[in-house]
N, C-alpha and C positions, 0 to 999 in steps of 0.2 A: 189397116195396121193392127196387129195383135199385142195385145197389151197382155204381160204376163203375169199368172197369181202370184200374190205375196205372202208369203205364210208370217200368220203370228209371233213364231219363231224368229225368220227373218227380220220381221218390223222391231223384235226385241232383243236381238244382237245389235242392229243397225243404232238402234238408241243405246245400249250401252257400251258402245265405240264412239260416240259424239265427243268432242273433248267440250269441259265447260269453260266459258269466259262469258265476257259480258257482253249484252246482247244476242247470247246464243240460245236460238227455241229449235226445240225439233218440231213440224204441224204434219200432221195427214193432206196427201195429195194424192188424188187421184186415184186410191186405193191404197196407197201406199204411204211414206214416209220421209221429207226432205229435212237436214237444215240447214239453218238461216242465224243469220248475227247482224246485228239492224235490216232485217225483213232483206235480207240479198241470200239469193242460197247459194251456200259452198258447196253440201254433200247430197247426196240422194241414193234414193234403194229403187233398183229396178229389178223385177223380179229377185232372184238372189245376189245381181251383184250390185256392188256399192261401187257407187262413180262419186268423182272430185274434182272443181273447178279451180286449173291452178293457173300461174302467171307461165311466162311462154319456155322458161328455162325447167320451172317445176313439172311440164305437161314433157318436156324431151326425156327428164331424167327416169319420169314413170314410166314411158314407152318404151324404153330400152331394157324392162325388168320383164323376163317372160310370165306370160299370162295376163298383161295388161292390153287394155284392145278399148273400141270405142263403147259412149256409153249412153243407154237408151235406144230406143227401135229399130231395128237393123236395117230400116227403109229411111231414119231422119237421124241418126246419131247427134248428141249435142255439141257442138262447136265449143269447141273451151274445155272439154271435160273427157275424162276418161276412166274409165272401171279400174278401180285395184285388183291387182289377181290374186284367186281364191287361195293362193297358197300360205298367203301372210300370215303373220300370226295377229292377233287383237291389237297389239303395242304398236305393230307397225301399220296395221290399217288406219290405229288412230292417228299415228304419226304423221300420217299424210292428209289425213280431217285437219289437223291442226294444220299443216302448211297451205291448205285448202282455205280454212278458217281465216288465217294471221293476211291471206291476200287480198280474200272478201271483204274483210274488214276494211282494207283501204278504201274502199266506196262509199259514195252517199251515202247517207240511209235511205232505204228505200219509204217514200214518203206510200201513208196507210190510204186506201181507198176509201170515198168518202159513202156509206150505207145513205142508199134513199130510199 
């Protein structure tokens, strides 16, 4: 599986599209950059595109916008999620982080692993 680069650039649009509320961190993963609102992640940057895990109505209504498609590695796509397409503009990418955000948020919180 090919894992694709992430440019600086990207990792820094991708953070200043994150909407803020509470319990929202953005962390480095895997070379790259997810976030998360009580440790569950809603958004992530995969190479240059940004995917969003939404509820089953919010995942129909991004598919039906051209240029949206699955999101992460073309051989394991993530289940739940799907890339916004690169045509948006910032407002509307966040717009969908936020509908991403307000859904994750209905979950546990993800309990912290314990360091030994």
């Amino acid at each position: 599986m090919q894992m694709p680069k992430h440019s600086d650039e990207d990792k820094a649009r991708f953070r200043s599209l994150v909407p803020e509320g509470p319990g929202v961190e953005v962390k480095p993963m895997f070379g790259s950059v997810g976030a998360f609102v009580n440790g569950n992640m809603f958004a992530g940057l995969f190479g240059t595109d940004i995917g969003v895990k939404l509820d089953p109505a919010g995942l129909e209504e991004l598919a039906a916008l051209e240029g949206s498609g699955p999101f992460g590695p073309e051989e394991r796509p993530m289940n739940g999620w799907l890339s916004v397409p690169s045509s948006l503009t910032g407002e509307q990418v966040t717009s969908w982080m936020e509908r991403a955000r307000e859904h994750i948020a209905t979950l546990p919180p993800k309990a912290r692993k314990q360091k030994s």
